[in-house]
DOGUPA-162411 format. One record per atom (N, C-alpha, C): residue in three letters; x, y, z. Coordinates in pm, whole numbers, padded with zeros to 5 digits, always signed. Atoms other than C-alpha are relative to their C-alpha. Example, Ala and Ser with C-alpha at 12.3 -4.5 7.8 and 13.67 -1.06 7.14 Angstrom:
<atoms>
ALA+00089-00119+00000
ALA+01230-00450+00780
ALA+00090+00120+00000
SER-00082-00119-00006
SER+01367-00106+00714
SER-00077+00109+00073
</atoms>
This chain:
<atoms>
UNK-00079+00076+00094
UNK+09443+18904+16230
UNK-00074-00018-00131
UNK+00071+00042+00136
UNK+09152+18864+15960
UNK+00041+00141-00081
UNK-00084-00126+00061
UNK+09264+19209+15872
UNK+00129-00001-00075
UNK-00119+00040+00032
UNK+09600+19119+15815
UNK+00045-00103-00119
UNK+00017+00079+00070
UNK+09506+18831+15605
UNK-00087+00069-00134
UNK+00047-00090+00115
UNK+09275+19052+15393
UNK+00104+00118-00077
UNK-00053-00059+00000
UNK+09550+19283+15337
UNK+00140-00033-00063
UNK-00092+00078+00055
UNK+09823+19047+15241
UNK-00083-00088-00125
UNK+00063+00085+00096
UNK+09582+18867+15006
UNK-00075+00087-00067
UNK+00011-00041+00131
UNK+09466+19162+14787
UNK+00154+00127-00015
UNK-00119-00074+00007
UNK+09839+19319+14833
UNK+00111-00105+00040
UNK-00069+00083-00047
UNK+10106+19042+14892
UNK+00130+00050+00012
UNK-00132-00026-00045
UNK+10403+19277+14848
UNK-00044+00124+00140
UNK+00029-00086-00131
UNK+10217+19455+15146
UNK+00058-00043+00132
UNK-00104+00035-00136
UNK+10385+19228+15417
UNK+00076+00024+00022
UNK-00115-00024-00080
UNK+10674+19306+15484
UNK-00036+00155+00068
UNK+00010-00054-00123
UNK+10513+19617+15603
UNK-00112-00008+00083
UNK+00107+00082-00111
UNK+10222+19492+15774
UNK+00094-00113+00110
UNK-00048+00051-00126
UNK+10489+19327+15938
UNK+00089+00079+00069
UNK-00113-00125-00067
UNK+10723+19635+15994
UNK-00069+00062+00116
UNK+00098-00105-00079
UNK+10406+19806+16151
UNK-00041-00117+00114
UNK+00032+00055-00102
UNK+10322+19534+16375
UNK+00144-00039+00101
UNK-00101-00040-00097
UNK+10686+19519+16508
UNK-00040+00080+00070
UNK+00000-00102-00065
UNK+10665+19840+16559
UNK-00084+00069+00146
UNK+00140-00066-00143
UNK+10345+19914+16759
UNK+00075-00141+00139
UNK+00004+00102-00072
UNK+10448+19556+16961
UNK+00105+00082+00094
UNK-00156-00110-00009
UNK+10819+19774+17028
UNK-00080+00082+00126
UNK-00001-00165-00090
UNK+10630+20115+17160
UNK-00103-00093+00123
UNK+00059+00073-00116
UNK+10426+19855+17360
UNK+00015-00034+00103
UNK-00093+00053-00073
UNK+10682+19693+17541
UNK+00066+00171+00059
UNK-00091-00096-00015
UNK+10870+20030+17580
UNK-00095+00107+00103
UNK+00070-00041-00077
UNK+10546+20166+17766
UNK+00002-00078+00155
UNK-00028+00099-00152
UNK+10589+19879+18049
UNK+00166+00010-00004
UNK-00135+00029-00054
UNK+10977+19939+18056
UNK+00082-00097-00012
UNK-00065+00113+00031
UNK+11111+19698+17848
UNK+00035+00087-00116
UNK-00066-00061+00126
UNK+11386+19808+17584
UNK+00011-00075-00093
UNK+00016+00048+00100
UNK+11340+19699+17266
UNK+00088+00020-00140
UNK-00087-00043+00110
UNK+11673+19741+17037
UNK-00033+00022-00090
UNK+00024+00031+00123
UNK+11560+19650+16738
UNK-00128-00094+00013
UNK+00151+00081+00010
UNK+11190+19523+16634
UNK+00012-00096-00027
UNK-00018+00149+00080
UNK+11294+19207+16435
UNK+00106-00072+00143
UNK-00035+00085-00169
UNK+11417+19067+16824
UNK-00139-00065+00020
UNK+00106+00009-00053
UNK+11056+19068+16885
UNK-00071-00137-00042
UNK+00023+00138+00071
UNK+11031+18737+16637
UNK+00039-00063+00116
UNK-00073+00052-00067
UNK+11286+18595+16825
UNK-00132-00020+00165
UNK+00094-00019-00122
UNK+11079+18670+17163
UNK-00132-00074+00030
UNK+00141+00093-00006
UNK+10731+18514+17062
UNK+00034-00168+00021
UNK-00042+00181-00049
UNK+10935+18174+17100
UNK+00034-00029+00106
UNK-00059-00029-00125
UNK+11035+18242+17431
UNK-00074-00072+00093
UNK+00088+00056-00081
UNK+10879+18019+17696
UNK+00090+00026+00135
UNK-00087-00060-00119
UNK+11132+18136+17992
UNK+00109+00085-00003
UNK-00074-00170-00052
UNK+11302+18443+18115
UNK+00082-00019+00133
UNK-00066-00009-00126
UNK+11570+18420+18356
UNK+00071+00135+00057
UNK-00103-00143+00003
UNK+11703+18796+18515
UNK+00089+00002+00129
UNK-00105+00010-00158
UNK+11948+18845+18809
UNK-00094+00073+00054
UNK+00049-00129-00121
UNK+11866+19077+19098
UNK-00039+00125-00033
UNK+00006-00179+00080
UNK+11883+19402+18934
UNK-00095-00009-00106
UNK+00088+00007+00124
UNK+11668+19264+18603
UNK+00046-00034-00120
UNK-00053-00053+00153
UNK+11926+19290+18331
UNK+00032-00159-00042
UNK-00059+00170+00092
UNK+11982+19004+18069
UNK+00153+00032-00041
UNK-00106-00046+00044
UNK+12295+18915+17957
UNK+00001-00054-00126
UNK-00005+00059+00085
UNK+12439+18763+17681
UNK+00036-00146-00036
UNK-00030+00157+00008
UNK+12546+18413+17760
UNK+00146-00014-00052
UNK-00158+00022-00018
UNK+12936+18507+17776
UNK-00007+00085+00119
UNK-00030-00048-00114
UNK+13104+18508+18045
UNK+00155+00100+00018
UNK-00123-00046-00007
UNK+13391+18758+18105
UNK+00042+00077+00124
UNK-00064-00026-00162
UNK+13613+18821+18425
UNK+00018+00141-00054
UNK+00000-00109+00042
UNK+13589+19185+18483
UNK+00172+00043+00132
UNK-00100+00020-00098
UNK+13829+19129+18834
UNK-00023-00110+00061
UNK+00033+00094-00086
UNK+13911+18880+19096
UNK+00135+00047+00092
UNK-00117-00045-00141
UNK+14043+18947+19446
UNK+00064-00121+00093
UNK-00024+00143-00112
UNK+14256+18696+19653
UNK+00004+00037+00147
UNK+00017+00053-00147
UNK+14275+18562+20002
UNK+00076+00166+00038
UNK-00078-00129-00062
UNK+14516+18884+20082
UNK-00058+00114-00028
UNK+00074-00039+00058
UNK+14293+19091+19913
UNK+00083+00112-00091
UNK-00041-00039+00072
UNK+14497+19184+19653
UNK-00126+00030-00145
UNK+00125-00023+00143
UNK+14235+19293+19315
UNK+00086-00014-00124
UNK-00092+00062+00175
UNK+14363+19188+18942
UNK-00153+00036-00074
UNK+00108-00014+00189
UNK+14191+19283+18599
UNK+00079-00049-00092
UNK-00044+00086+00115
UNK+14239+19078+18336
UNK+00117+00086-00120
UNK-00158-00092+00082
UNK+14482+19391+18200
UNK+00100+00024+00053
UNK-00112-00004-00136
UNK+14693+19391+18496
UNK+00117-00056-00081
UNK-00171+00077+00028
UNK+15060+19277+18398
UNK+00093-00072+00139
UNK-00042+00063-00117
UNK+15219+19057+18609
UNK+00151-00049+00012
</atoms>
């Protein structure tokens, strides 16, 4: 980090890519342990992160919920495009 600070302080319009490049490497980092990394500027977002919740399988979602089907007692199946 004293690097970083030397670097921004005899170049100050140098941050934004001293911060592009440290996305980046953080990105191919994550993407070496098997974590997908959409977009680098998530990775802000992420350093605030103090818990991770995943289902069974691993995958995050998005915090909506949407009925994809639902089957009744007769076991009839419905999708929310069904016509009734």
């Amino acid at each position: 980090s004293g690097g970083v600070a030397v670097a921004v302080a005899a170049v100050p319009e140098g941050l934004p890519l001293v911060a592009t490049v440290a996305q980046m490497a953080a990105a191919r980092r994550l993407s070496r342990r098997g974590v997908l990394v959409r977009t680098p500027r998530t990775l802000e977002a992420l350093g605030r992160v103090d818990t991770m919740c995943f289902d069974k399988t691993g995958t995050l979602t998005e915090n909506r919920l949407r009925l994809v089907r639902a089957a009744t007692a007769d076991g009839t199946v419905l999708a929310p495009d069904d016509e009734r």
